[in-house]
C-alpha angles and dihedrals in degrees: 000000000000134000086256097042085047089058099049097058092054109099104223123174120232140157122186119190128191122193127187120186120171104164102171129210121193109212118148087338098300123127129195122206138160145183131218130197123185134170126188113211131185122212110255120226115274097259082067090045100050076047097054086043086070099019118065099179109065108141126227135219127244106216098167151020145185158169134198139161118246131226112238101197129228083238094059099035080062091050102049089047097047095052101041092040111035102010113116093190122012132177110196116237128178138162121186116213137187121236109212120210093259120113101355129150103147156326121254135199074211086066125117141175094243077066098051115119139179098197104131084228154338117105110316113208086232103049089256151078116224099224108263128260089247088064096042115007097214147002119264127233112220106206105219127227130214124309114243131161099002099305140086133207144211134211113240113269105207114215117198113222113222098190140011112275144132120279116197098177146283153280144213124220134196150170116306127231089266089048111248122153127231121251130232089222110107116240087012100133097205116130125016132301103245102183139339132179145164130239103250089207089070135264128317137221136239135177149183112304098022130127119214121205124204131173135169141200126195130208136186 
């Protein structure tokens, strides 16, 4: 059988998430606008991966695929505005979080990260849960490129999933208009809630072992 043939019998686990979200704001004829794209692997048993160490083309299955449009907040919008208008020094500072099925109800322009909770229940000030750290044991930072064109992008952060649980989407925090910075931890409630948003194709699981990829690209 060939190297190809080889690869395709392998079962491999992959989930590959795309998220657009493009929630737009007019103020002063600006919008504001963003895309996520995430994807959830499990680690393969170690005959695949003596194979993938010779063999880089491997390819790999989509098993899913999704859009959705984000929340930007009224809290980050001030933030932003605050930092880029009337600032005199600034030092970026972002932390990119995952919100978990329970609890939820909605997501509000009305949200903040004071409101933030990890509670696996119960009723969240914001509509949502942010995943527990025994599902993922910290928040993640994206390092952002160059703007062009009117976007920026992150690099992926990779979260690594410590149990099975639901995942509903995601959210992007940053420092606040007095100029405190997020934190990694997760639950912690410092700095201002950017953005947040849900996959409309449905939640998503995760488990122990996996690593979850997220990256994020804003546009205005």
């Amino acid at each position: 059988m060939s190297a190809r043939g080889n690869a395709e019998a392998i079962r491999t686990h992959a989930v590959q998430w795309a998220l657009y979200a493009a929630a737009r704001d007019q103020r002063e004829g600006v919008d504001v606008s963003g895309l996520y794209s995430a994807h959830f692997w499990l680690p393969a048993p170690p005959e695949i991966e003596r194979i993938r160490a010779r063999l880089d083309d491997i390819p790999r299955e989509l098993v899913w695929e999704d859009r959705f449009r984000n929340t930007v907040v009224t809290e980050g919008k001030n933030a932003i505005l605050t930092h880029f208008l009337k600032g005199s020094t600034y030092t970026a500072s972002q932390v990119l979080g995952l919100i978990e099925d329970t609890g939820y109800t909605a997501i509000s322009a009305t949200n903040t990260a004071a409101n933030i909770t990890a509670a696996a229940g119960g009723s969240p000030a914001n509509g949502w849960n942010e995943a527990q750290s025994s599902t993922c044991a910290a928040r993640q930072t994206p390092s952002f490129g160059t703007a062009s064109s009117g976007s920026l992008a992150a690099s992926a952060t990779s979260h690594s999933t410590l149990a099975t649980d639901t995942i509903k989407g995601a959210f992007l925090l940053c420092r606040s208009t007095g100029g405190t910075a997020p934190s990694t931890t997760v639950g912690n409630t410092s700095g201002a809630l950017y953005s947040a948003g849900t996959f409309s194709g449905g939640d998503q699981a995760v488990s122990n072992g996996g690593t979850l990829q997220v990256t994020y690209t804003a546009s205005a």
